[in-house]
C-alpha positions as CSV (number, residue, x, y, z in Angstrom):
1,X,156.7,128.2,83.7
2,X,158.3,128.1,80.5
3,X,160.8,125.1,79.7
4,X,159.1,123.0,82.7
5,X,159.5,119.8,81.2
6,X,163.0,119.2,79.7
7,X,165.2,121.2,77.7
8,X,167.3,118.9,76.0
9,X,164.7,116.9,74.2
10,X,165.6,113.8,76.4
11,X,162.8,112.3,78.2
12,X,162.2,112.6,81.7
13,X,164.4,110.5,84.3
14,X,162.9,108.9,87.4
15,X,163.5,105.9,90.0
16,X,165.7,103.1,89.2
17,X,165.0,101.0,92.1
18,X,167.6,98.8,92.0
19,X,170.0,99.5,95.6
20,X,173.7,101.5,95.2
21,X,174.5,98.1,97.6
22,X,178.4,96.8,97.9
23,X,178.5,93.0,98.4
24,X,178.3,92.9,101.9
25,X,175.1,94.6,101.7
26,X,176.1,98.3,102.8
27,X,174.3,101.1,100.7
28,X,176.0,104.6,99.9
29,X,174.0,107.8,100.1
30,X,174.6,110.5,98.1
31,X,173.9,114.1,99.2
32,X,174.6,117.5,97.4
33,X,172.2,119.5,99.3
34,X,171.5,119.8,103.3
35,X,172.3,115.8,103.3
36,X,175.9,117.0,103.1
37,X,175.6,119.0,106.1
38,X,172.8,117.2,108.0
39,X,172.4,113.8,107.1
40,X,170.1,112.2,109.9
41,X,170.3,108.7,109.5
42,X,172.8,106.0,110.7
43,X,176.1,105.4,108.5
44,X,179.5,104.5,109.0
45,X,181.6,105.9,106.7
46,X,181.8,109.8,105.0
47,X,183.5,110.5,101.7
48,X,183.6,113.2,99.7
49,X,182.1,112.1,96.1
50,X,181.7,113.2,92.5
51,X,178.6,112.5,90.1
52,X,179.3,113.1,86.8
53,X,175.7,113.7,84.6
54,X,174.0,115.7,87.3
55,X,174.4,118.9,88.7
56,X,172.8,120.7,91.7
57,X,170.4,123.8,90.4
58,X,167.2,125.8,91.1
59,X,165.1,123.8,89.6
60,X,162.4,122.7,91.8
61,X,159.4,124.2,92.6
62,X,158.8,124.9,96.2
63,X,154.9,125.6,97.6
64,X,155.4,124.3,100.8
65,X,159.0,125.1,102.7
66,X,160.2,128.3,100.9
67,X,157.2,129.3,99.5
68,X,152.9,129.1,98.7
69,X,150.7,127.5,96.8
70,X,150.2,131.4,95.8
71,X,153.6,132.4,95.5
72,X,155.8,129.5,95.0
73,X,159.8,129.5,95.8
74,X,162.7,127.9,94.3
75,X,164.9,124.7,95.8
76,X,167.5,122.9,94.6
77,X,166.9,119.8,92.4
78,X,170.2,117.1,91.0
79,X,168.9,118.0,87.4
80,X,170.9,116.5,84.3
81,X,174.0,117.6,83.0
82,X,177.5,119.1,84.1
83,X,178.8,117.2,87.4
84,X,178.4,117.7,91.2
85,X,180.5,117.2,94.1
86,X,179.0,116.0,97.3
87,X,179.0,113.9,100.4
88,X,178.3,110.2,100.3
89,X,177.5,108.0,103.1
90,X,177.9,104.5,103.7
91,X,175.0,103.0,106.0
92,X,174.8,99.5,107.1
93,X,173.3,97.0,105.8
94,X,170.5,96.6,108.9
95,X,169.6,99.9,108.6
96,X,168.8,100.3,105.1
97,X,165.4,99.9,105.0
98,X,165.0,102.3,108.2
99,X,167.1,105.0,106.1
100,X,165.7,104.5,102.7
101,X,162.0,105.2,104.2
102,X,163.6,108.4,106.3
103,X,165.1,109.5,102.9
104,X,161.8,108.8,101.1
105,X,159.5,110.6,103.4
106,X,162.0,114.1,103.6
107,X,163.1,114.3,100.2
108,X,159.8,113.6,98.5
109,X,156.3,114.2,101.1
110,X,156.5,118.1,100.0
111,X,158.2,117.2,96.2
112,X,157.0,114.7,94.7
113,X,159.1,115.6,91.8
114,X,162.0,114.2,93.4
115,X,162.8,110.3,92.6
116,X,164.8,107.5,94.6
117,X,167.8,107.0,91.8
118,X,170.5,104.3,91.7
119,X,173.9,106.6,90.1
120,X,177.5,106.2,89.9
121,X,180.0,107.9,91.8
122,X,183.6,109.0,92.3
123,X,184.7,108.3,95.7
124,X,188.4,110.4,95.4
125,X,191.2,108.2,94.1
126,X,189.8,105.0,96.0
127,X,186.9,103.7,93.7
128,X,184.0,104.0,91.5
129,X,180.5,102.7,93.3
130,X,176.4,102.8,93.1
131,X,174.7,104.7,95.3
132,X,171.0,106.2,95.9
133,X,170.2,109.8,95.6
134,X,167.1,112.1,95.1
135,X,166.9,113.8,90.8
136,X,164.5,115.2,89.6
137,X,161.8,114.5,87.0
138,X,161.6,116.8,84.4
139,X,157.8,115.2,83.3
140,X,156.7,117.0,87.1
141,X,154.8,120.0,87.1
142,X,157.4,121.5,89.3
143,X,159.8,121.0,87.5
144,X,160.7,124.5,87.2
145,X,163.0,124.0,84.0
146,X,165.6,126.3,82.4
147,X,165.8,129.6,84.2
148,X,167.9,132.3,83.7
149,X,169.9,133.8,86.4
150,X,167.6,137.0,86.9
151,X,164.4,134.7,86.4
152,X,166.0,132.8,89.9
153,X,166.5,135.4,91.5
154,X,163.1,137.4,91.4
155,X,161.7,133.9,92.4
156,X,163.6,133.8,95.3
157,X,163.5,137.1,96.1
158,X,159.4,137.2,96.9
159,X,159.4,133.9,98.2
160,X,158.9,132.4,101.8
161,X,157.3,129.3,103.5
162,X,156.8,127.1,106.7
163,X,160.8,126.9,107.0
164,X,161.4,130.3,106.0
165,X,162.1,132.5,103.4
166,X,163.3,131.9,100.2
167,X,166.4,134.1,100.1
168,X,167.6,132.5,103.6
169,X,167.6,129.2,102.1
170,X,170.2,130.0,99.2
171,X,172.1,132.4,101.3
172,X,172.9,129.5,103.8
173,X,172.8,126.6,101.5
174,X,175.8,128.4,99.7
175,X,177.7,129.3,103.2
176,X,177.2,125.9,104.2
177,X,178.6,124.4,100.4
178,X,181.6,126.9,101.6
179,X,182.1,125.9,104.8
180,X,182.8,122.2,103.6
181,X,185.3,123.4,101.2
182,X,183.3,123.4,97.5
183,X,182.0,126.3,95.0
184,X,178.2,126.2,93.4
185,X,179.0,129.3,90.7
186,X,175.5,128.8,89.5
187,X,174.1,129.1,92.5
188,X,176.6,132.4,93.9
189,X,175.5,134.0,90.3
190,X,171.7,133.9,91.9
191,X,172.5,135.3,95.7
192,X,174.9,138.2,94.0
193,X,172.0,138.6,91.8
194,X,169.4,139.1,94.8
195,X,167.7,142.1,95.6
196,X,164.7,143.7,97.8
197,X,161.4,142.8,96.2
198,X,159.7,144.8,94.1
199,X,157.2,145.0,91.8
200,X,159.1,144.7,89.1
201,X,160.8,141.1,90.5
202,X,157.7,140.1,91.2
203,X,156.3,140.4,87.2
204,X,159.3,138.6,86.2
205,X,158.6,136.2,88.9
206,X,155.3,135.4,88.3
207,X,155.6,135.2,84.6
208,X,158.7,132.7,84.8
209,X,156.4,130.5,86.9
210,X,153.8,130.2,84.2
């Protein structure tokens, strides 16, 4: 896949394993993906957030959910660059560890190119504040790097995995992103762009993920 490592000619970004704590000990939780929608752990507190530096994007190589070792898909990644709005959650202090482990093993067991990241957000008008979220590491294999909107598309197009296909999984990750209010023009340009596979998708597939 051409581009796979990093575009920019910055290096690679991965954990910083220092806690997005407050002083009493509570962590925030940034989502821009299905933690927005289904978060599954303990917290007590939701705010809508903004992360400047990172946006959301097809960038990750999927062999497992929404695609095969033989025909891989397309998830998203928090990839450098632009800004992303999101969910963050505030989770107690005693269930930390419990959450951070939960995170750990759904974010990275199937993509290991994901890493545990300390970040700062915008929580509205009220304040600035570290949190943990999942970015990617552009020095991964599956890193899937700077694709163009057709290049996406044919990926996604032929794609499917244990959780189901590929174009399901960006139809309803943008109706959910509407649903709670926000636009992802990047990824809209890629569903408009969908269409039935073919052979011809799937050359332009199969050479982007070279």
């Amino acid at each position: 896949m051409h581009d796979r490592r990093r575009n920019d000619g910055r290096p690679g970004f991965g954990a910083v394993q220092t806690p997005g704590t407050g002083a009493d000990g509570d962590v925030w939780i940034f989502g821009y993906g299905s933690l927005m929608w289904r978060p599954g752990f303990e917290h007590v507190e939701r705010a809508d957030a903004l992360l400047r530096g990172f946006r959301r994007r097809l960038c990750v190589v999927s062999r497992h959910h929404r695609g095969t070792p033989a025909r891989p898909g397309l998830v998203m990644g928090l990839d450098l660059g632009g800004a992303c709005r999101g969910v963050a959650y505030r989770v107690p202090e005693a269930a930390v560890a419990e959450t951070l482990a939960y995170l750990d093993d759904r974010e990275i067991a199937h993509y290991p190119v994901y890493r545990r990241s300390t970040v700062s957000i915008d929580l509205g008008r009220r304040h600035r504040c570290r949190a943990i979220t999942y970015t990617v590491d552009r020095r991964e294999a599956d890193y899937a790097g700077a694709l163009s909107v057709t290049e996406q598309a044919a990926i996604v197009a032929g794609a499917a995995g244990l959780s189901g296909t590929n174009p399901d999984y960006l139809r309803q990750t943008v109706e959910h992103i509407h649903a709670m209010g926000l636009r992802d023009r990047a990824l809209e340009a890629v569903l408009a762009a969908l269409a039935p596979p073919s052979s011809t998708l799937e050359e332009i597939a199969m050479r982007a993920l070279k």
